[in-house]
C-alpha positions in Angstrom: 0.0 0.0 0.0 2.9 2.4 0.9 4.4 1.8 -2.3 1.5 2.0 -4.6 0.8 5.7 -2.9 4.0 6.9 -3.3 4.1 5.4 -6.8 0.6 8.0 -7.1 2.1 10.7 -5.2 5.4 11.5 -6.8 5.4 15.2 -7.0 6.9 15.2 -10.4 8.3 13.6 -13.2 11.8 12.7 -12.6 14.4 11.0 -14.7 17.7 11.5 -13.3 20.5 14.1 -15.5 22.7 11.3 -16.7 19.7 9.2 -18.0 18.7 8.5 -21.9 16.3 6.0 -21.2 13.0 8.1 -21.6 14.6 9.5 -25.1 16.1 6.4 -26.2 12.3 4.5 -25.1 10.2 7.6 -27.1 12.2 6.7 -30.4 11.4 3.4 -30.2 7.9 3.6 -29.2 8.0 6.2 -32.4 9.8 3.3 -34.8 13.1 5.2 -35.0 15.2 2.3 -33.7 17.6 2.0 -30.8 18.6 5.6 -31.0 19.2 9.4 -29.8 17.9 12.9 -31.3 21.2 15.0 -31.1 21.8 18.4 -32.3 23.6 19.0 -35.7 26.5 21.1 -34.8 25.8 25.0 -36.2 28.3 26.0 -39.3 30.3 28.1 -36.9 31.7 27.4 -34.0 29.8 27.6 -30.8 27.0 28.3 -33.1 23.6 27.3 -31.9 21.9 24.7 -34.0 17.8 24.0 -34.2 18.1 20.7 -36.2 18.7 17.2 -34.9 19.5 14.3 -36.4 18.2 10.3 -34.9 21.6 8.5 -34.2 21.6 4.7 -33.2 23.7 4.6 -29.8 24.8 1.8 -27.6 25.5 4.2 -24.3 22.6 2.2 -22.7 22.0 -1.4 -22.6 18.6 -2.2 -24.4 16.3 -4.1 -21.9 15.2 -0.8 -19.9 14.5 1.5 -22.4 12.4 -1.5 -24.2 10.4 -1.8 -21.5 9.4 1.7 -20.8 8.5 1.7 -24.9 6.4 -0.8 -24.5 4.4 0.8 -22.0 4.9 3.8 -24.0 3.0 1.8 -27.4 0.6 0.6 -25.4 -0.5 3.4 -23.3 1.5 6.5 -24.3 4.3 8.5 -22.2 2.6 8.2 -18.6 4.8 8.3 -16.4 2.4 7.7 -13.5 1.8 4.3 -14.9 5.4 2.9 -15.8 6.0 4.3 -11.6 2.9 2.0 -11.2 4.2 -0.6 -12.8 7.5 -0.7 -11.1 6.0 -0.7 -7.8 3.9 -4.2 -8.7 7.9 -5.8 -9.8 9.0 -4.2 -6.9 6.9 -6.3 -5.0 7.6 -9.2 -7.1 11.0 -8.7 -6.0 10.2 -8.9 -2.3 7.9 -12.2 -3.1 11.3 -13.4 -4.5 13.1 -12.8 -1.9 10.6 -14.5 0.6 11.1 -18.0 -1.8 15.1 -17.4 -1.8 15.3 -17.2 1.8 13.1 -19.8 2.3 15.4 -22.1 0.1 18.5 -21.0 1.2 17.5 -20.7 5.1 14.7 -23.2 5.0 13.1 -21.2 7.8 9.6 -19.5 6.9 10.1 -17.4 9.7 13.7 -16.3 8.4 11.9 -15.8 4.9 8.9 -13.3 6.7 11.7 -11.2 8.8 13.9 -10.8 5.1 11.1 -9.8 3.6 9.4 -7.4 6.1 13.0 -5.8 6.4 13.0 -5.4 2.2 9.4 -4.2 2.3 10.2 -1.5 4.8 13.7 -0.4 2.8 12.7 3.2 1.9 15.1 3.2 -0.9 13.5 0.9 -2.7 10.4 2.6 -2.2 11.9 5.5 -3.8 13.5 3.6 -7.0 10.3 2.5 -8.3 9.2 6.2 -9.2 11.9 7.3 -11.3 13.4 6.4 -14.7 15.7 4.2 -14.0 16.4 0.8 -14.4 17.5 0.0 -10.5 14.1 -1.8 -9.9 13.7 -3.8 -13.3 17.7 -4.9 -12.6 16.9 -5.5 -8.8 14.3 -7.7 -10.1 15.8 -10.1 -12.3 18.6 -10.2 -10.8 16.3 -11.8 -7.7 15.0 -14.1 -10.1 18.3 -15.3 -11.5 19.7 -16.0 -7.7 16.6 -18.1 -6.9 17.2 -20.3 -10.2 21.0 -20.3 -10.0 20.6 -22.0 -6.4 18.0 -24.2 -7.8 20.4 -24.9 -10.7 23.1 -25.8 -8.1 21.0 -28.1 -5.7 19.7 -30.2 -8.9 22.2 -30.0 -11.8 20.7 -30.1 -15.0 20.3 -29.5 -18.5 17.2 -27.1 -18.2 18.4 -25.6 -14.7 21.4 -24.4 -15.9 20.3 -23.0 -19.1 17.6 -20.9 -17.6 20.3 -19.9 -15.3 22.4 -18.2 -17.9 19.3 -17.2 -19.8 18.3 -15.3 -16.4 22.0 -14.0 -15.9 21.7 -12.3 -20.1 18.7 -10.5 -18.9 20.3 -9.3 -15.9 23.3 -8.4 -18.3 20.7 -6.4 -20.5 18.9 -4.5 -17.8 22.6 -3.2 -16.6 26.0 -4.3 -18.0 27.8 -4.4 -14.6 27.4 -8.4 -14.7 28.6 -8.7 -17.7 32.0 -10.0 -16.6 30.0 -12.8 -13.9 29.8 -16.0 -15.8 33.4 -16.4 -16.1 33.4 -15.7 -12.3 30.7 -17.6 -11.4 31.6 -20.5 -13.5 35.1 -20.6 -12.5 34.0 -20.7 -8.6 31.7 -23.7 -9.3 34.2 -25.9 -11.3 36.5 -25.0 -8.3 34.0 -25.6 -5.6 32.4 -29.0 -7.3 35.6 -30.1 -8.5 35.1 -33.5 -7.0 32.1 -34.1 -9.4 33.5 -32.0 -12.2 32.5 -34.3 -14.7 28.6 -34.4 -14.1 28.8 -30.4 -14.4 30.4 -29.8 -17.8 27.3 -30.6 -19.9 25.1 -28.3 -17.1 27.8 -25.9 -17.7 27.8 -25.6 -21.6 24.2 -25.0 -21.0 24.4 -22.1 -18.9 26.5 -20.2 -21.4 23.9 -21.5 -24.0 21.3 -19.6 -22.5 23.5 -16.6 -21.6 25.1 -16.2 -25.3 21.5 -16.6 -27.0 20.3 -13.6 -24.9 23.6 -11.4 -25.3 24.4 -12.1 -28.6 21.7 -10.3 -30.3 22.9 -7.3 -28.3 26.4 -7.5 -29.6 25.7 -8.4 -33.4 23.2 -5.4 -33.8 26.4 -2.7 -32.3 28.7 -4.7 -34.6 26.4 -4.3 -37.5 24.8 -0.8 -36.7 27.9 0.8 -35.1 30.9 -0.9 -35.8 31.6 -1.9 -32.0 31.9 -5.2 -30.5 31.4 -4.7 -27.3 28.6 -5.2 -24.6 29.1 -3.1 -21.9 27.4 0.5 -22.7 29.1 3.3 -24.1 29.4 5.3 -21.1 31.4 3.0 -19.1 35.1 4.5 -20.0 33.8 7.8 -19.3 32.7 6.6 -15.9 36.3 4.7 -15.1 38.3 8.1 -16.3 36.0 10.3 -13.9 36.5 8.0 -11.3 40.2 8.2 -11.4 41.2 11.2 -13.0 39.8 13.7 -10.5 40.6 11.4 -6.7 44.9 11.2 -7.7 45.1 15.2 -7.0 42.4 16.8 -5.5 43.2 20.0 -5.0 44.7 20.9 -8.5 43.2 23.4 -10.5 43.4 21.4 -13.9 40.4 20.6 -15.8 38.8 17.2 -15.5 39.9 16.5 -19.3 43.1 18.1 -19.5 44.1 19.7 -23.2 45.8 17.2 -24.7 43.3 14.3 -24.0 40.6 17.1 -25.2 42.5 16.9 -28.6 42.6 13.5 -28.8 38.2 13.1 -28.1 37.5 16.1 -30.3 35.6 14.8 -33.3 35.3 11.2 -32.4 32.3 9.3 -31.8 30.6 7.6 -28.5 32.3 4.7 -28.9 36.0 5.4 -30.0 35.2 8.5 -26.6 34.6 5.2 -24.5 37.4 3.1 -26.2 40.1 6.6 -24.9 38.5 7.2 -21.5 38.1 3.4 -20.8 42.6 3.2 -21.7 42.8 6.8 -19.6 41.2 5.2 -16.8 43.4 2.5 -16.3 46.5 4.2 -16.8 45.6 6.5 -14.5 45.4 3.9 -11.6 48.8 2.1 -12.9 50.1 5.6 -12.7 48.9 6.1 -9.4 48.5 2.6 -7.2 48.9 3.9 -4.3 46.4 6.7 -4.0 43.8 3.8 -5.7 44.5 1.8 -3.0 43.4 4.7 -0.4 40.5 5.4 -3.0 39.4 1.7 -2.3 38.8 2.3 1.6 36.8 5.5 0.3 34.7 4.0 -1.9 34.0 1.3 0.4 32.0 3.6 2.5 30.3 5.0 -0.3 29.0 1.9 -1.8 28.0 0.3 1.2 26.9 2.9 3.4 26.7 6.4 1.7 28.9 7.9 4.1 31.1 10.5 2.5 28.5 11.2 -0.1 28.6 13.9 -2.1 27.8 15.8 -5.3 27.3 12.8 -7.7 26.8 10.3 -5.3 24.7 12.6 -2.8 22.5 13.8 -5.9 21.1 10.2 -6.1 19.1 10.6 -2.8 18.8 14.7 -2.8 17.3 15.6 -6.4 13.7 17.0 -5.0 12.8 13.0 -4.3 14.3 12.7 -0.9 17.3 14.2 0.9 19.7 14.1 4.1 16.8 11.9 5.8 17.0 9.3 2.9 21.1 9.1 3.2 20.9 8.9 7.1 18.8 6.0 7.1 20.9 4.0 4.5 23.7 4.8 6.5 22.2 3.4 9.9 20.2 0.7 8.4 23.3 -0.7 5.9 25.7 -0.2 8.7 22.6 -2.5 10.7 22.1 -5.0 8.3 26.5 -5.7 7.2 26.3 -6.1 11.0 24.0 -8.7 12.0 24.8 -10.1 8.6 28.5 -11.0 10.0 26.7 -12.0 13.7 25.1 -14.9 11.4 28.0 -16.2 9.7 29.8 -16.1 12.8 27.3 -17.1 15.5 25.0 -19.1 13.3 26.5 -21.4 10.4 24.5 -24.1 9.2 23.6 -25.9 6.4 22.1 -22.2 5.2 26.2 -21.3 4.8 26.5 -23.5 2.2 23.3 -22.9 0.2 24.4 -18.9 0.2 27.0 -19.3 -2.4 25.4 -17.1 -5.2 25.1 -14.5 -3.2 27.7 -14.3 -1.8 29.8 -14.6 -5.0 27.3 -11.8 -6.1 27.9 -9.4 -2.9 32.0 -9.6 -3.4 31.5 -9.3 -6.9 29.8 -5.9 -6.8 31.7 -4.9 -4.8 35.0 -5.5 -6.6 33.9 -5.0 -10.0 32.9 -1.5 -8.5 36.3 -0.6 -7.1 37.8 1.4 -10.7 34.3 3.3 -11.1 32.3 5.7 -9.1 31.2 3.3 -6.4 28.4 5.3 -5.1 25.2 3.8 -3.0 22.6 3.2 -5.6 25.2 0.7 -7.4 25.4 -1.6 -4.1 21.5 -1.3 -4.0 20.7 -4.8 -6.3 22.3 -7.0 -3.3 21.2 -5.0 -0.5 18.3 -8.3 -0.3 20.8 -10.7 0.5 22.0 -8.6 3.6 18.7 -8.7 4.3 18.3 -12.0 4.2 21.4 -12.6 6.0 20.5 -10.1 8.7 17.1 -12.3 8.9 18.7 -15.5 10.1 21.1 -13.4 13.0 17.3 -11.7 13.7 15.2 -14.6 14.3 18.3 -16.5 16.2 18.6 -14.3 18.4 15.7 -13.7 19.6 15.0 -17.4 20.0 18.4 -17.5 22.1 16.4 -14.6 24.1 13.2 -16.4 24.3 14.8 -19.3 25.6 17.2 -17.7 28.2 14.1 -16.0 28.9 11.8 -19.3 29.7 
């Protein structure tokens, strides 16, 4: 019910600055393809121009934008309604999250405390009325978990392919898992090793599945734009900001100095990505030790928002919500990474064992997050497994309270 009225009630439309999706969703609802109205630079310099011209782009990955023009087809731009609409997979999600607990903990009280705790999450709350993909990706990315652990207790053809189907729509909705099937693969062979030969026909069908969903994805930016790439066209501009402006802080110089000014001017999205992408990373080989304090820092951003500011503050301050909303990620996250280690250290089961997808999936955002801006709303898709985590210290200890108690 709370969701559904704040769905209704969001003051105003709201996509955040950095976001195509609602252009990139109008031009296919319109039949222009995959693509972005940009101006046609004026005939002098600095001149203004009126005219724009539809170029296909591949600086967002294609399952958001497809969803919001569907809904745009079918019922025009209402905003109102796609917010509506991500509220009811929002609480799909939490119904997810209910059956993965109760798989992984076998407890349904575990499974009512995990998902009470997700339903109460304000930020959540707040994702589903904006134009953004967080609650779609939050979504499957639930859904993949659930079949993955499936896939792992009963190893078979069809388990294993709808894994890695699962995992390419994750991949879609957001390309930061775009790197996990190597990683997850590699930590079941190494896991299961002892029955390694029962998993390689399971395993060849969980790339199956993941290949025929990507692959699409990567012929049409071959064929349309000459790149073969997956990961969206805005990534190397997010791993040169990230580590161009922490190595020296206080220096006047602009964030893209002359020279590397020269060397963008002129090109397109994707040969920008290909330079800032190589900048990036020569930046932290340049500089390894001030990445390494950088890591401690960004560890408190992604997990807890403190130190939040400008980018990363803007995320939970943009007229939607504001120091209240950072405050209580900071005291709940800081809650939930707590009582999270309290169950791995006061209460290992069988439930340890069963919780290794997500926790593959909670060190691998976290890594894979290090290089980039590692603000909040990136560690927000595994927040749910703290949760559920949390939810087995929760209910443990208050039956070791109700029974010193009796």
């Amino acid at each position: 019910a709370l969701r559904v009225a704040y769905s209704t009630w969001a003051p105003k439309d709201y996509a955040a600055a950095d976001s195509d999706y609602d252009d990139i969703a109008q031009n296919l609802a319109a039949g222009k393809g995959f693509s972005l109205d940009k101006p046609v630079p004026g005939r002098n310099s600095g001149e203004p121009s009126r005219e724009v011209r539809t170029v296909p782009v591949a600086s967002r990955t294609p399952a958001y934008p497809f969803f919001l023009a569907a809904v745009y087809k079918l019922f025009g731009r209402r905003l109102k309604l796609v917010y509506l609409i991500q509220t009811v997979i929002d609480m799909l999600s939490a119904l997810l999250l209910y059956f993965l607990t109760l798989r992984i903990a076998g407890s349904e009280r575990v499974a009512l405390v995990a998902t009470l705790i997700y339903a109460l999450y304000m930020p959540f709350m707040s994702q589903t009325a904006v134009l953004l993909n967080e609650t779609l990706f939050g979504f499957l990315l639930l859904g993949f978990t659930l079949v993955s652990v499936r896939a792992l207790e009963h190893p078979s053809f069809a388990n294993f392919l709808a894994s890695g189907a699962l995992l390419g729509a994750v991949t879609l909705c957001r390309p930061t898992t775009f790197l996990f099937p190597v990683v997850l693969l590699a930590a079941v062979l190494i896991r299961y090793r002892g029955v390694i030969g029962q998993l390689v026909v399971p395993s060849v069908a969980f790339v199956a599945g993941f290949v025929a969903l990507v692959a699409p994805w990567v012929v049409r930016n071959y064929v349309v734009l000459d790149y073969v790439g997956l990961v969206g066209s805005l990534a190397g501009e997010q791993v040169y900001a990230a580590n161009y402006i922490w190595h020296r802080p206080n220096t006047p110089e602009p964030m893209v100095p002359d020279d590397l000014r020269a060397k963008l001017a002129g090109k397109s999205d994707i040969e920008r990505n290909k330079i800032l992408m190589r900048e990036g990373f020569r930046q932290i080989l340049l500089h390894p030790v001030n990445f390494a304090k950088n890591v401690l820092y960004r560890t408190s951003t992604f997990w807890t928002a403190i130190g939040m500011g400008g980018p990363a503050f803007f995320y939970f301050s943009s007229g939607r919500a504001g120091k209240e909303m950072c405050v209580f990620v900071v005291v709940v996250n800081i809650a939930l990474i707590i009582a999270s280690v309290i169950a791995f250290v006061m209460f290992r089961g069988p439930w340890t064992k069963a919780s290794f997808v997500p926790l593959l999936l909670l060190g691998y955002f976290y890594i894979i997050h290090l290089p980039i801006i590692a603000l909040v709303r990136y560690s927000m898709p595994v927040i749910p497994f703290l949760m559920m985590f949390a939810a087995v210290a929760i209910v443990n200890l208050f039956g070791k309270a109700r029974t010193a108690a009796s």
